[in-house]
PASEBA-1860 file (N, C-alpha, C; in nm, 3 decimals):
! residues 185
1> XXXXXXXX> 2.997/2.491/1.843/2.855/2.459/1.843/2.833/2.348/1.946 ~ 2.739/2.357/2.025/2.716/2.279/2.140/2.646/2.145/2.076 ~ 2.618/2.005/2.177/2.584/1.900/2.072/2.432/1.949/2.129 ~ 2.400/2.021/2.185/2.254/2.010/2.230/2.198/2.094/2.096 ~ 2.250/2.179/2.048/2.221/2.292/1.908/2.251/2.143/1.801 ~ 2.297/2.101/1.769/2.309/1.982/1.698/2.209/1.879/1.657 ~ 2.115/1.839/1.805/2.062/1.753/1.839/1.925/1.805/1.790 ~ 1.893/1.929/1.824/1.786/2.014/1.829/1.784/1.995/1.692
9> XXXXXXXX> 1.883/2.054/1.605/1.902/2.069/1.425/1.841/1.951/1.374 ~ 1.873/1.846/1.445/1.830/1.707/1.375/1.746/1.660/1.445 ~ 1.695/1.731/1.522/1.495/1.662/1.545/1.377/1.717/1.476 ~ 1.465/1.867/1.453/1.356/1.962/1.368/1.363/1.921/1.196 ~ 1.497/1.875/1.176/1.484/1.775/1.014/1.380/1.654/1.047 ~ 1.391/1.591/1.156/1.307/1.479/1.115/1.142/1.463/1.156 ~ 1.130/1.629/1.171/0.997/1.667/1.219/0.900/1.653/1.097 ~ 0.831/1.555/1.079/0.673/1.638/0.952/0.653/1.760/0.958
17> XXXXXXXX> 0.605/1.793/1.095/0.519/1.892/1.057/0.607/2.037/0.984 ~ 0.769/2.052/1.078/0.834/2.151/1.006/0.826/2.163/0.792 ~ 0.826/2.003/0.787/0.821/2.011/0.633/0.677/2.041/0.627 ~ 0.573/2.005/0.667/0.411/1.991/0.618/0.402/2.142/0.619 ~ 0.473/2.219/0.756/0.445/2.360/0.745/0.521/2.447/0.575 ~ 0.627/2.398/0.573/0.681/2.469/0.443/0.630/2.393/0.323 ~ 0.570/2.324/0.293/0.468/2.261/0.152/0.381/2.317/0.177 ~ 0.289/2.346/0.341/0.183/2.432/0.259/0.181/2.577/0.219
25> XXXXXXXX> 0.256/2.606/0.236/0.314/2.761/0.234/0.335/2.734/0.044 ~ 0.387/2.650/0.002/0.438/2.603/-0.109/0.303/2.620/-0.191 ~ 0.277/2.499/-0.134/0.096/2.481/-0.235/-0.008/2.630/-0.232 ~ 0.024/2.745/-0.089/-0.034/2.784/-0.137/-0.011/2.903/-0.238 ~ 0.102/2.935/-0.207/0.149/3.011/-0.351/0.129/2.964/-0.458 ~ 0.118/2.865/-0.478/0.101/2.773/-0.658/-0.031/2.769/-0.656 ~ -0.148/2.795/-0.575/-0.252/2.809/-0.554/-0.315/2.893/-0.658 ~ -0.252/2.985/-0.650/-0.250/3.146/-0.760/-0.410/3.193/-0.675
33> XXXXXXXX> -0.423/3.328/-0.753/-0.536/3.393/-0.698/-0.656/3.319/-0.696 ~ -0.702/3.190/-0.788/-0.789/3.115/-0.748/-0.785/3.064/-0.633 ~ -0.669/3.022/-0.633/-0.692/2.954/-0.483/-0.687/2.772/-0.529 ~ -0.681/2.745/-0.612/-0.753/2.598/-0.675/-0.617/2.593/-0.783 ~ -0.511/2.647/-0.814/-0.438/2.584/-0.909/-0.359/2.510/-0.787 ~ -0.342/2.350/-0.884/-0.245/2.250/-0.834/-0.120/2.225/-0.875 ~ -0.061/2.199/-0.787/0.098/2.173/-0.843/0.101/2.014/-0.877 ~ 0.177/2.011/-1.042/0.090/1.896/-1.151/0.244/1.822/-1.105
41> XXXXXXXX> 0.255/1.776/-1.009/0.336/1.628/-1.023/0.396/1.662/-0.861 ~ 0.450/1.500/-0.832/0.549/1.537/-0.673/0.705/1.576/-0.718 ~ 0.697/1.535/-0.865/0.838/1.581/-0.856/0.866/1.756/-0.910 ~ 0.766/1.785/-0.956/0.725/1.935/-0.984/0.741/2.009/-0.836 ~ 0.660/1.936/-0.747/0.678/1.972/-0.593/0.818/1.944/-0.571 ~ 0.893/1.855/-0.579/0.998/1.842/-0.494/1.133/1.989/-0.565 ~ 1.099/1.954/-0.681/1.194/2.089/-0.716/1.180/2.229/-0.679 ~ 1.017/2.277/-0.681/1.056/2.419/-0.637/1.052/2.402/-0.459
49> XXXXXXXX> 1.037/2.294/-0.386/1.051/2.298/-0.279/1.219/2.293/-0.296 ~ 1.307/2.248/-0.352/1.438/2.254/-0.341/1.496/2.395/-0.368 ~ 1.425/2.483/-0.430/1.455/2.632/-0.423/1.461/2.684/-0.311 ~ 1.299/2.629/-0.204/1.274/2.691/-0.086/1.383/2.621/-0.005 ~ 1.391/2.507/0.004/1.532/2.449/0.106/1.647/2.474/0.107 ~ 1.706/2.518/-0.015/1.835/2.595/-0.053/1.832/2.714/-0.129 ~ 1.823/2.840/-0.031/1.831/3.014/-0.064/1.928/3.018/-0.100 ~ 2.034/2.980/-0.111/2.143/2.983/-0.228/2.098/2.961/-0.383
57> XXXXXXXX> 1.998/2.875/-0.369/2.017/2.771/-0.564/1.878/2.880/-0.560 ~ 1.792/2.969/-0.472/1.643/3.018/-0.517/1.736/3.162/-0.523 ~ 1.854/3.259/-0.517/1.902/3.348/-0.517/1.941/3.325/-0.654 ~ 2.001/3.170/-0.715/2.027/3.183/-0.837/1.979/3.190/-0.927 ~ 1.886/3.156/-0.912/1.747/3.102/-0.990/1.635/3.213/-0.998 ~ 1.659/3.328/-0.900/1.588/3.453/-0.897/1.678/3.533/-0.980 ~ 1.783/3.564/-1.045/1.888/3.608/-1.093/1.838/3.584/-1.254 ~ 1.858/3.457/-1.270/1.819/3.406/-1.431/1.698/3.451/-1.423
65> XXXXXXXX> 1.594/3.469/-1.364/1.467/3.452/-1.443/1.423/3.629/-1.378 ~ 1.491/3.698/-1.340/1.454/3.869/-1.322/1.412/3.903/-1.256 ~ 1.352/3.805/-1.103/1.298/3.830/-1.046/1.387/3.904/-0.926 ~ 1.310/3.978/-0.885/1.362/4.061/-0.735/1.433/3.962/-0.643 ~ 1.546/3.968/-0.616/1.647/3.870/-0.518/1.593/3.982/-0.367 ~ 1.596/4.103/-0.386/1.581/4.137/-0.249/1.465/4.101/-0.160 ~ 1.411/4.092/-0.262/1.225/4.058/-0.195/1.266/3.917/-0.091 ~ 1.368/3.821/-0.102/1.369/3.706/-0.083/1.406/3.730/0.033
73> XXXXXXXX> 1.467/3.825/0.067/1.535/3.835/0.249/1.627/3.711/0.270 ~ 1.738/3.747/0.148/1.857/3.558/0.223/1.904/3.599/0.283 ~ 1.964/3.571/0.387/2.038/3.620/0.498/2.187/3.604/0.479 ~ 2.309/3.661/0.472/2.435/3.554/0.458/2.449/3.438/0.483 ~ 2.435/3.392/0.608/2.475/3.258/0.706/2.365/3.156/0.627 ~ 2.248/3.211/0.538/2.148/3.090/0.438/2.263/3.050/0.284 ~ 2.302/3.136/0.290/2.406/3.100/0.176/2.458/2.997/0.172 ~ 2.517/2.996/0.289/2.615/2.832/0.271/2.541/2.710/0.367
81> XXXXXXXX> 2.438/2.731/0.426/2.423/2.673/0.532/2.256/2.612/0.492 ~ 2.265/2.476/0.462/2.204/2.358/0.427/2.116/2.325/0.516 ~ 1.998/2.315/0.571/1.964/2.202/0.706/1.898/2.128/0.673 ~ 1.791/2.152/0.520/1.709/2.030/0.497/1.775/1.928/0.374 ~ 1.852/1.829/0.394/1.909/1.753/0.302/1.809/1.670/0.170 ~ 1.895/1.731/0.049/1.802/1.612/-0.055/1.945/1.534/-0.144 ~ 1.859/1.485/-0.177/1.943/1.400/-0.259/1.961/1.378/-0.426 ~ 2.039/1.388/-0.497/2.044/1.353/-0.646/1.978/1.256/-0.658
89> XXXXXXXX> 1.892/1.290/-0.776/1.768/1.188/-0.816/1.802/1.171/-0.986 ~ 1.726/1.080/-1.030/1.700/1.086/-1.204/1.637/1.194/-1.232 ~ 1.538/1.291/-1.166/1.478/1.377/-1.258/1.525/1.513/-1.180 ~ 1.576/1.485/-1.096/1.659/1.618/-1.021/1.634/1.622/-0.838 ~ 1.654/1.711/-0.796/1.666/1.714/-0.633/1.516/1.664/-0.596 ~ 1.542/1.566/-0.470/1.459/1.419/-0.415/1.467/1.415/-0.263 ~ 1.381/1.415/-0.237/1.334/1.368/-0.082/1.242/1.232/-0.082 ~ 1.331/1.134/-0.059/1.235/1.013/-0.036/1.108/1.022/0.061
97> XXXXXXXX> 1.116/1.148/0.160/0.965/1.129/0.240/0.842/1.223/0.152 ~ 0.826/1.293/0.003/0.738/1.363/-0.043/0.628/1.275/-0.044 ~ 0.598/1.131/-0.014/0.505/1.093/-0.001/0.413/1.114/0.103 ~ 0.502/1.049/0.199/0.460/1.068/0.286/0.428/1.182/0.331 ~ 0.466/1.290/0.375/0.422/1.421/0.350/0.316/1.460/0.307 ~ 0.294/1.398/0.189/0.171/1.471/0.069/0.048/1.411/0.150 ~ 0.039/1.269/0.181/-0.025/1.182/0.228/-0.088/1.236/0.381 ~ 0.047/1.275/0.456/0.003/1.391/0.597/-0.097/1.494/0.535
105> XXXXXXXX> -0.044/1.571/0.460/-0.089/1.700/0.392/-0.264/1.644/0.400 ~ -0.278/1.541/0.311/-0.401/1.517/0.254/-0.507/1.433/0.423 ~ -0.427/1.385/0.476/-0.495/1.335/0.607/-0.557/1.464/0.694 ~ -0.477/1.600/0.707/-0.490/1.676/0.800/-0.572/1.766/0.783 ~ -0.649/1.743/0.577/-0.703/1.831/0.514/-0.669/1.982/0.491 ~ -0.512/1.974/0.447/-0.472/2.092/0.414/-0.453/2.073/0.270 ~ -0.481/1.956/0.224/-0.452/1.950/0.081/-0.501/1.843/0.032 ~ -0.544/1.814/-0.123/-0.632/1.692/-0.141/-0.510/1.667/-0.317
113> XXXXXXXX> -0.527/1.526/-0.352/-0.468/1.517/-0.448/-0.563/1.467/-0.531 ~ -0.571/1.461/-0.691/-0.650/1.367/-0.780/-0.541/1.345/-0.893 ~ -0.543/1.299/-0.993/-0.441/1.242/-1.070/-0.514/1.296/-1.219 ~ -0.444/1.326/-1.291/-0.464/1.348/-1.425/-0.382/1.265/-1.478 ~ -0.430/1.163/-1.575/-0.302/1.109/-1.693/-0.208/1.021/-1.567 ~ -0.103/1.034/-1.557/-0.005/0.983/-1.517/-0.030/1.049/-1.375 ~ -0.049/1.187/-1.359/0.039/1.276/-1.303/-0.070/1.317/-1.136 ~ -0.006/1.289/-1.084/-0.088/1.338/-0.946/-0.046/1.506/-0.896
121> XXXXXXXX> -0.168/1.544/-0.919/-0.191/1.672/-0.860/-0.217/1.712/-0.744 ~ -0.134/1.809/-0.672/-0.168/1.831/-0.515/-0.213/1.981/-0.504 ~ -0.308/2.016/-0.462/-0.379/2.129/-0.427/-0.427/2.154/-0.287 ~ -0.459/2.328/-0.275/-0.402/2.288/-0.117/-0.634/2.344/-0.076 ~ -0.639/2.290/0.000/-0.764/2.355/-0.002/-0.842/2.473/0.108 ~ -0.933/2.487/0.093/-0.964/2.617/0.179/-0.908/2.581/0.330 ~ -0.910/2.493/0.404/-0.887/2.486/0.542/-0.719/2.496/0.540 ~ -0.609/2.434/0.412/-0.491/2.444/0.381/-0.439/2.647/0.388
129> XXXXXXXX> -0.552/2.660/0.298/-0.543/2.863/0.259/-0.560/2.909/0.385 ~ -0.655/2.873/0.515/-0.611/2.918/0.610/-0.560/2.927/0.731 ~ -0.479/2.780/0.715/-0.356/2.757/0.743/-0.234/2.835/0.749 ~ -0.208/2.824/0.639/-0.084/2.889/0.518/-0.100/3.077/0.560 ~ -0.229/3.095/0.614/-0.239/3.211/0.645/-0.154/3.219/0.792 ~ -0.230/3.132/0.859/-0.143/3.183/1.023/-0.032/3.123/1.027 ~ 0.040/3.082/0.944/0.208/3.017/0.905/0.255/3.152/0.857 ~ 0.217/3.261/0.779/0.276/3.306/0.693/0.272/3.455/0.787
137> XXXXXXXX> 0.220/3.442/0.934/0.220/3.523/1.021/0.311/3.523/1.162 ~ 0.378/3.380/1.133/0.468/3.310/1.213/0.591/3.364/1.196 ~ 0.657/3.483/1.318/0.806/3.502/1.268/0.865/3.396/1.195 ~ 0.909/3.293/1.270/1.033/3.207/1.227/1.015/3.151/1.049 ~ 0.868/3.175/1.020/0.788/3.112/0.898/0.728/3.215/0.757 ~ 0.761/3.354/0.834/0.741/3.473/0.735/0.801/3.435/0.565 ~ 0.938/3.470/0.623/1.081/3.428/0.519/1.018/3.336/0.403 ~ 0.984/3.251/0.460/0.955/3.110/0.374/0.787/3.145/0.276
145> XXXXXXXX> 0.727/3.226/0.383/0.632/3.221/0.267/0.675/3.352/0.165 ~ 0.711/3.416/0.229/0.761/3.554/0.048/0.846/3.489/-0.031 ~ 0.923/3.389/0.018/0.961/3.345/-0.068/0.936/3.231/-0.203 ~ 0.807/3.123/-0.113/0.698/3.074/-0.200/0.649/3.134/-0.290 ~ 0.624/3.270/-0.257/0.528/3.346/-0.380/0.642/3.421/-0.479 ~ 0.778/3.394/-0.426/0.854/3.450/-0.565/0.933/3.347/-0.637 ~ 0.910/3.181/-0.597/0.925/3.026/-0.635/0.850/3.067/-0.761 ~ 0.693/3.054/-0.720/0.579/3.068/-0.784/0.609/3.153/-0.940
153> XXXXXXXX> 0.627/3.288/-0.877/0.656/3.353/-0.991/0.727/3.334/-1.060 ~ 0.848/3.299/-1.023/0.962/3.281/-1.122/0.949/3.130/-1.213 ~ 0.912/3.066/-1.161/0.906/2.913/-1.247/0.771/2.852/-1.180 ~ 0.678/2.879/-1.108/0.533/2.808/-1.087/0.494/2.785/-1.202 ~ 0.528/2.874/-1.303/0.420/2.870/-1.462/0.502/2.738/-1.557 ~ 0.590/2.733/-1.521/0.727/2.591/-1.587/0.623/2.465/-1.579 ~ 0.610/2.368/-1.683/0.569/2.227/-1.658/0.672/2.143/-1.575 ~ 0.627/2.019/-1.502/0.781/1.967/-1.454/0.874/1.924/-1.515
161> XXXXXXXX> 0.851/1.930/-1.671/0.950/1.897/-1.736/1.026/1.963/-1.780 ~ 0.979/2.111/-1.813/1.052/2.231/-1.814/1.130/2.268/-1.712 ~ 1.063/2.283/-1.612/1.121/2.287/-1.497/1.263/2.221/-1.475 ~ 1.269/2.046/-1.454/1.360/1.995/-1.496/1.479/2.027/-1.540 ~ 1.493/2.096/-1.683/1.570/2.115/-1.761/1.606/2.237/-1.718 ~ 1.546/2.371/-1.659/1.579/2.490/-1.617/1.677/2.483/-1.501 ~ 1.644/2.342/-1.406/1.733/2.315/-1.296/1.866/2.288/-1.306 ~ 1.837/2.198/-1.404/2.018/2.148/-1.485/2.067/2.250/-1.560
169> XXXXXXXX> 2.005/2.346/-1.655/2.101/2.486/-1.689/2.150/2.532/-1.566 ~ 2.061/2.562/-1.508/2.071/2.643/-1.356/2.189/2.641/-1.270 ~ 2.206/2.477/-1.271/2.237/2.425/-1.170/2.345/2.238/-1.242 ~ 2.444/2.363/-1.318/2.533/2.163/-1.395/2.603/2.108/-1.348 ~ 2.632/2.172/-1.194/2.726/2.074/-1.137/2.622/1.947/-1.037 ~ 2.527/1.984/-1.088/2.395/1.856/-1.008/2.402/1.748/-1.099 ~ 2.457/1.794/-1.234/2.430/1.668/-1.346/2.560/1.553/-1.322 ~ 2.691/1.623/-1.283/2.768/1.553/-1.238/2.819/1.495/-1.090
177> XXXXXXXX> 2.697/1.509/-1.013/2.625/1.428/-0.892/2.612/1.280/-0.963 ~ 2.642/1.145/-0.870/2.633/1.036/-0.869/2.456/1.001/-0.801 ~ 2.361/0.955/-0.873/2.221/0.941/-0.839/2.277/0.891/-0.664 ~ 2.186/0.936/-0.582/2.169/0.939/-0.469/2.236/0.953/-0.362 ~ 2.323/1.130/-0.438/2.385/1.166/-0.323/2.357/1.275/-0.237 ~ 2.422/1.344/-0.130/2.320/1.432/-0.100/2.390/1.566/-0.158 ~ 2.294/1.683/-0.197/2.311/1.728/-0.273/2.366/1.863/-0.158 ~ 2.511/1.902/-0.219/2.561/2.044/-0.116/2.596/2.116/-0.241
185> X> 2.526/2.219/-0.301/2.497/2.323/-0.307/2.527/2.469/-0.281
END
């Protein structure tokens, strides 16, 4: 592998917009046919975004819950091969930038948040929906959105606390992860 393929790998990790493009793809599958359902927490977000970042743990996780694995299009070489890093958290897989992110999201008006109770809700809104549309028409960006909408299906309907707990059945060698490591999968 050349260091210029290397270099490239790690400008496109520390790109926003590559992540802003795959959250809204995210939000808008959780959208559902209204168009207006929100995804009820960031850490609700950060987990099924950890499905979409690792097609390995969303192949497993399509398996337990019945959903069509073929629909997902993993490729072999996605199997083992990691590029967006998270990290072991207390409530499960963590990206210290989901703020920031959400915060882009909400500046660029692809998405607006309000808070219920504790819990901040992110929803993606009409200028986000047609967004998420000419993303989801983007070769390199297809993949990612069929696969949002089978995130969605399979655990979108999970609270994040359910959720949670479905990750650690799922997934128990994450429980014996040391909090804040990065998580290989």
């Amino acid at each position: 592998m050349s260091m210029r393929l290397v270099h490239a790998i790690g400008r496109a990790e520390r790109s926003d917009d590559v992540h802003i493009a795959r959250l809204t793809l995210l939000l808008d599958a959780a959208a559902g046919r209204s168009g207006t359902q929100p995804v009820a927490g960031i850490m609700k977000l950060a987990k099924i975004d950890f499905l979409l970042r690792y097609p390995n743990c969303l192949e497993r996780v399509l398996q337990k819950t019945r959903v069509a694995i073929i629909d997902a299009r993993i490729a072999d070489y996605e199997r083992s091969n990691i590029e967006a890093k998270m990290i072991r958290f207390r409530y499960g897989p963590w990206d210290s930038r989901y703020r920031r992110w959400i915060a882009l999201l909400v500046a660029k008006g692809i998405a607006h948040t309000y808070i219920t109770g504790r819990t901040v809700n992110i929803v993606i809104t009409p200028a986000g929906h047609e967004v998420a549309n000419i993303l989801c028409h983007v070769p390199d960006l297809a993949d990612l959105a069929v696969r949002s909408k089978l995130i969605q299906k399979a655990v979108g309907g999970m609270s994040a606390t359910r959720l949670k707990d479905f990750i650690y059945e799922t997934f128990p060698e994450l429980l014996d992860m040391r909090w804040g490591s990065e998580i290989e999968i």
